[in-house]
C-alpha positions in Angstrom: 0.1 -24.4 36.3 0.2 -20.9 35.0 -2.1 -19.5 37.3 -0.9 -22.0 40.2 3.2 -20.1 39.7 1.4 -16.6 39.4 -0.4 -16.8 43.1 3.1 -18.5 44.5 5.1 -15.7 43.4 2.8 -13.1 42.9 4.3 -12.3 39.5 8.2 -11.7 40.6 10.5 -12.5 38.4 14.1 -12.5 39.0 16.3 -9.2 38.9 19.3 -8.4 37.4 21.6 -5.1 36.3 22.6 -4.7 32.8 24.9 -1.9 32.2 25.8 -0.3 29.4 29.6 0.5 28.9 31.0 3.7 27.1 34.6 2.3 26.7 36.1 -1.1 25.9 37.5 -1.5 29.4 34.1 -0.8 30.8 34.8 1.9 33.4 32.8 4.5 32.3 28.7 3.7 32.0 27.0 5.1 28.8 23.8 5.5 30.3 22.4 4.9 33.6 21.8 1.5 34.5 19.5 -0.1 36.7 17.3 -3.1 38.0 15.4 -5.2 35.3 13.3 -7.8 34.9 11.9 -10.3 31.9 8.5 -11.6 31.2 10.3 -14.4 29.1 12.3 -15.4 32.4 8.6 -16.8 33.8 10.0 -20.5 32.7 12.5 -19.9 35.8 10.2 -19.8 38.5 8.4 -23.2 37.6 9.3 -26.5 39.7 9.7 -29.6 38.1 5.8 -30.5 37.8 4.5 -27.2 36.8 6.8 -27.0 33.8 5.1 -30.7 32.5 2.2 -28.5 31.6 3.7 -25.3 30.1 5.1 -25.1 26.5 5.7 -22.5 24.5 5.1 -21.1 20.4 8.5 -20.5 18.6 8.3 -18.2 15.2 10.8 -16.7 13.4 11.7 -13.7 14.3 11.8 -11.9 10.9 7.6 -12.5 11.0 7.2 -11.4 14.5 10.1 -9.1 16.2 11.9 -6.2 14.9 12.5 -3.7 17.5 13.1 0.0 16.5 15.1 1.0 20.1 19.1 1.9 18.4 20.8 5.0 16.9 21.4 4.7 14.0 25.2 5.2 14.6 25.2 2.1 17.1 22.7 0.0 14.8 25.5 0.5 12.0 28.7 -0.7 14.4 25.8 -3.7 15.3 24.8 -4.5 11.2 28.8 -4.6 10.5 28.6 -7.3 13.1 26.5 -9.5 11.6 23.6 -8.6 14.8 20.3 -6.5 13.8 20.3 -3.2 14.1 17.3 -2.1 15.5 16.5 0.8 13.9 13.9 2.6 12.7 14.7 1.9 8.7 15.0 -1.6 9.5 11.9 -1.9 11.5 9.9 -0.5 8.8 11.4 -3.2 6.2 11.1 -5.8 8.4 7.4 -5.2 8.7 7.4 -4.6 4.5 9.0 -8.5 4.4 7.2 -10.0 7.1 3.7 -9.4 5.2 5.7 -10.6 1.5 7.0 -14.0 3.4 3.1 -14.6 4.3 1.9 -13.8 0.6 4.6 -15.9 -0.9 3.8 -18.4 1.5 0.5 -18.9 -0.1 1.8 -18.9 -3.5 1.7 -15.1 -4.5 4.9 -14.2 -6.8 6.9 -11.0 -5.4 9.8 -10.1 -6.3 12.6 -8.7 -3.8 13.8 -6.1 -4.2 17.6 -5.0 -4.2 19.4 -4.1 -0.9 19.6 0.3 -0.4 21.8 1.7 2.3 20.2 4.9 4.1 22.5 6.2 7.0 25.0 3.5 6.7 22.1 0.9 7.0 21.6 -1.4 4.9 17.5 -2.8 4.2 15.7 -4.9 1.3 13.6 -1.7 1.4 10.7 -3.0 -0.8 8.1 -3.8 -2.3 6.4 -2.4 0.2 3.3 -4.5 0.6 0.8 -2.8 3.4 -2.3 -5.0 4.5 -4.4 -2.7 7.3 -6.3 -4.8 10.0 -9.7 -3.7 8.4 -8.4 -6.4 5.2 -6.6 -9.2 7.2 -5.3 -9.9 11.1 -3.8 -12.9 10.7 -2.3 -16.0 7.9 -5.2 -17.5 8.1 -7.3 -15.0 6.6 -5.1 -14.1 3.7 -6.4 -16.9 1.3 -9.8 -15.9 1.9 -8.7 -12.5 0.2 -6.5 -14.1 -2.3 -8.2 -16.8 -3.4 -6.1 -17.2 -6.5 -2.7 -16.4 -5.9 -1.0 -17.9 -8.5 -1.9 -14.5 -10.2 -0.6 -12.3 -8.0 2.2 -10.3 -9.3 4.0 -7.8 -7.0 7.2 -6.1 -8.8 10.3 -5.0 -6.8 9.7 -1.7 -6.7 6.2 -1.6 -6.1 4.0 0.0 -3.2 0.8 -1.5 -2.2 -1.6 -0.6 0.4 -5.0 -2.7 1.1 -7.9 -1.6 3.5 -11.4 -2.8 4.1 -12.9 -6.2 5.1 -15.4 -6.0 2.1 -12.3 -6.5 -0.8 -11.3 -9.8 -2.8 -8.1 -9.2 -5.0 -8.3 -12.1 -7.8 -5.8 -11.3 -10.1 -2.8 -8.7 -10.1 -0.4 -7.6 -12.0 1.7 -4.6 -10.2 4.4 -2.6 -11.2 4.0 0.7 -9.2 1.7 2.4 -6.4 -1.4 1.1 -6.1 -4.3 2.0 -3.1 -7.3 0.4 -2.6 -10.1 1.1 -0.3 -13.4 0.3 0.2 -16.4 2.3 2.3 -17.6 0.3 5.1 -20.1 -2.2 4.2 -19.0 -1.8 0.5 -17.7 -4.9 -1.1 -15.4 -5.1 -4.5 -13.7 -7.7 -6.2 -10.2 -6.8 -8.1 -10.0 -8.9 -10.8 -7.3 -8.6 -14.1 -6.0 -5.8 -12.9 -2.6 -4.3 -14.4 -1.2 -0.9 -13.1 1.8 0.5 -14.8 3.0 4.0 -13.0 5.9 5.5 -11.5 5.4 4.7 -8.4 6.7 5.8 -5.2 10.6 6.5 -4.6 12.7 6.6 -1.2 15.1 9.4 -1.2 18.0 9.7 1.0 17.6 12.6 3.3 20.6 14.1 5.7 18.9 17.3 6.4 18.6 18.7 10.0 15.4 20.4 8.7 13.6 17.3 8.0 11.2 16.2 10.7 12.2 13.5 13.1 11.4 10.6 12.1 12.6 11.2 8.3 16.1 11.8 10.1 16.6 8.9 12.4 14.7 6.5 9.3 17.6 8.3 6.7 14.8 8.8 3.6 12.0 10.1 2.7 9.1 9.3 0.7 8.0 10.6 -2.9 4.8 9.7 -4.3 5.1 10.3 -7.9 2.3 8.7 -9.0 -0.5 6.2 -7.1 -3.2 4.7 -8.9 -6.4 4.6 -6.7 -9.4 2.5 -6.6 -12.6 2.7 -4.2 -15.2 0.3 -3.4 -18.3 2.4 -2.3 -21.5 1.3 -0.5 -25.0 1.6 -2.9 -23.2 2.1 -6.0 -24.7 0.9 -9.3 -21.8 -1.6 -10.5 -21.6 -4.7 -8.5 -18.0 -3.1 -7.5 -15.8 -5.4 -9.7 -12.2 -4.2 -11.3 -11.2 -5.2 -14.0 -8.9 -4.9 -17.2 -12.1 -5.7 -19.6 -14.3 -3.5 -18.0 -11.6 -0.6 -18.5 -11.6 -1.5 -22.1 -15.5 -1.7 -22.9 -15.8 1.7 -21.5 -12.8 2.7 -24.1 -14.1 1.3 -27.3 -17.7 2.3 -26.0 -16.4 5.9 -26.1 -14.9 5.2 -30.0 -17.8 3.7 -31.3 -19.6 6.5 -30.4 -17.5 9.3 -31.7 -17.5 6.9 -35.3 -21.0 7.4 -35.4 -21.0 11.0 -34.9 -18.1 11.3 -38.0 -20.4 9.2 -40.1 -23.5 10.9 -39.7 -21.7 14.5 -40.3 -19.9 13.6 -43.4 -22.9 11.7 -44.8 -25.5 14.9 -44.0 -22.7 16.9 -46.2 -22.7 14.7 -49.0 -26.6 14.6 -48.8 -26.5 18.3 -49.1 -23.6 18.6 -51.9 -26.1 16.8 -54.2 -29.1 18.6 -53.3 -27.3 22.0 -54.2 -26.4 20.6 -57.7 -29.8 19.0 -58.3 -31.2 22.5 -57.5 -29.0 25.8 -59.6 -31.3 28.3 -57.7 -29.6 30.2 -55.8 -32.4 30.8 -52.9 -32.5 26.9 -52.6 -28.2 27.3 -52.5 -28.9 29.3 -49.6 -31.2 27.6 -47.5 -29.5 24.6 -47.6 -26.2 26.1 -46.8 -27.9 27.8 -43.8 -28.9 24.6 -42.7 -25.9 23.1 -43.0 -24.3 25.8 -40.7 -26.9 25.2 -38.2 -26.4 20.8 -38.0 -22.5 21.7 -37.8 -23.8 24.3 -34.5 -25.4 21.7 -33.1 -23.1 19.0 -33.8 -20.3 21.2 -31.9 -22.4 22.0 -28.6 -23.2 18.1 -28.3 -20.4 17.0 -28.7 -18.3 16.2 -25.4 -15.3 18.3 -25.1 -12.0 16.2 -25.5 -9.8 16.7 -22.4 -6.4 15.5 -21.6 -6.5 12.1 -19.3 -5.7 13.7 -15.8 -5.0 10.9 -12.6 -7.5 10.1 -10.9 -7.7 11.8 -7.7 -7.0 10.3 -4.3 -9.6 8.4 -3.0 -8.0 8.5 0.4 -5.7 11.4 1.5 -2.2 10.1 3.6 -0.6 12.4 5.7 2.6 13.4 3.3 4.3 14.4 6.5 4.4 11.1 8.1 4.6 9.4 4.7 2.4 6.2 5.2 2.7 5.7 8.9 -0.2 7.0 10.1 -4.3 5.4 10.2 -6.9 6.9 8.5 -9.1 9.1 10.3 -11.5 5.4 10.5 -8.8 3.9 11.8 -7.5 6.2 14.3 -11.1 5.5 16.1 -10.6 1.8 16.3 -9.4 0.1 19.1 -7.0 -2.1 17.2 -3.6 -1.9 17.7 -1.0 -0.4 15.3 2.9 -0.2 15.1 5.3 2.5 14.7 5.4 1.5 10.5 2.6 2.1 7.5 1.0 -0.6 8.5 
């Protein structure tokens, strides 16, 4: 039937004008108008038997349509009457949301977070939950990801992004910025994870110096701190996350340095008794010589203590456009992306 109305009207659809006014009396235009047409008025042209065979999907449109097209001045005088905006701080939450309705759909626990004005506009600005097309396309594929999400945790004021097809997330517990990545043809499994940072924070932002998009979206974005992790291809752990691991490593490290104290203060004690055992002063000497020397030693092997600096980035995003634009991989790929981080 589709097919059958497409080669009878040759793809027309039905015109109309729909001007924009300037004043309440509607005199004066605000823009030019002209002739339009809409895809979604193909039901119109069917006859009575060709619309037997067409139907149509219906889904909300909070998980499908958000459109970024109003000033911000006219999407506020829209907002105060209970319509959407359509702006560009509201597209970009709406595309946060959509993905958190899908996750919570599934049973992953993420909390809201409390509404912010930017501009006069009004959003539910986070978490801000980013899932890139190389991790999942579509619902169906997000419990093969998150197999368990029961143990999920996503706070309100968190930031999350996800890329690569090789990653399973188990287990999470968020309350901050978290990236992870893996390599192509890597594969990683997060599991037990807790990350505790400060996150990233939206700042209002009026200035006229402030590029574009930061102006007509109202904020813009501070990454204070972002924990990273990377799955890589050929590396020697099996590419697994976890809490315990962290931990082994940690108390590895202390057993270690236990050892070292130990073995010092019992060489000294060793050499306290040989020195009163033996009055000669010669022997006094050698043995105090080779003290001096096992404390050398002991110093140069020893690893030098440094203060726990963040890990750096294991992918760069452009500050400038804040986490809107693809990754260099990504900005090869034919897939399509959206005006948002996503």
């Amino acid at each position: 039937p589709y097919t059958k109305a497409i080669e009878r009207t040759q793809g027309a659809m039905p015109e109309f004008v729909n001007p924009k006014y300037a004043d309440d009396a509607k005199t004066i235009f605000k823009k030019p108008t002209r002739l339009e047409c809409m895809m979604q008025d193909f039901p119109t042209i069917l006859n009575s038997e060709e619309s037997k065979w067409v139907g149509f999907t219906s889904i909300a449109a909070e998980l499908c349509f958000s459109p970024v097209k109003n000033a911000t001045a006219d999407g506020v005088k829209l907002q105060s009457k209970g319509t959407a905006p359509g702006v560009a701080a509201t597209g970009e939450a709406d595309q946060y949301a959509a993905t958190r309705k899908i996750m919570t759909s599934i049973g992953c626990k993420i909390e809201d977070a409390e509404p912010v004005e930017f501009e006069g506009i009004k959003v539910v600005a986070g978490p801000e939950v980013v899932l890139k097309p190389s991790f999942v396309v579509c619902p169906a594929e997000y419990k093969k990801h998150f197999p368990d999400p029961s143990k999920i945790k996503i706070s309100s004021r968190s930031s999350l992004i996800i890329k690569g097809e090789g990653i399973t997330v188990e287990s999470l517990d968020l309350d901050g910025a978290l990236v992870i990545e893996s390599e192509e043809g890597a594969s990683g499994v997060v599991r037990d994870l807790v990350v505790r940072n400060k996150g990233w924070k939206k700042v209002g932002d009026k200035s006229s110096a402030s590029e574009e998009f930061i102006q007509i979206r109202g904020y813009h974005l501070e990454k204070v701190e972002t924990e990273n992790v990377v799955f890589r291809k050929g590396e020697k752990m099996a590419g697994v996350v976890e809490a315990s691991e962290k931990k082994e490593q940690q108390k590895s490290a202390v057993q270690i340095q236990e050892k070292e104290v130990k073995a010092t203060v019992k060489a000294t004690s060793d050499e306290q008794k040989t020195i009163a055992q033996n009055p000669n002063k010669d022997v006094k000497l050698a043995i105090a010589a080779t003290s001096s020397e096992k404390k050398a030693r002991s110093v140069v092997g020893k690893p030098k203590a440094t203060s726990a600096a963040p890990s750096s980035p294991a992918l760069k995003i452009n500050e400038a456009h804040d986490l809107s634009q693809p990754s260099p991989r990504e900005a090869k790929s034919d897939a399509p992306t959206c005006c948002c981080i996503c």
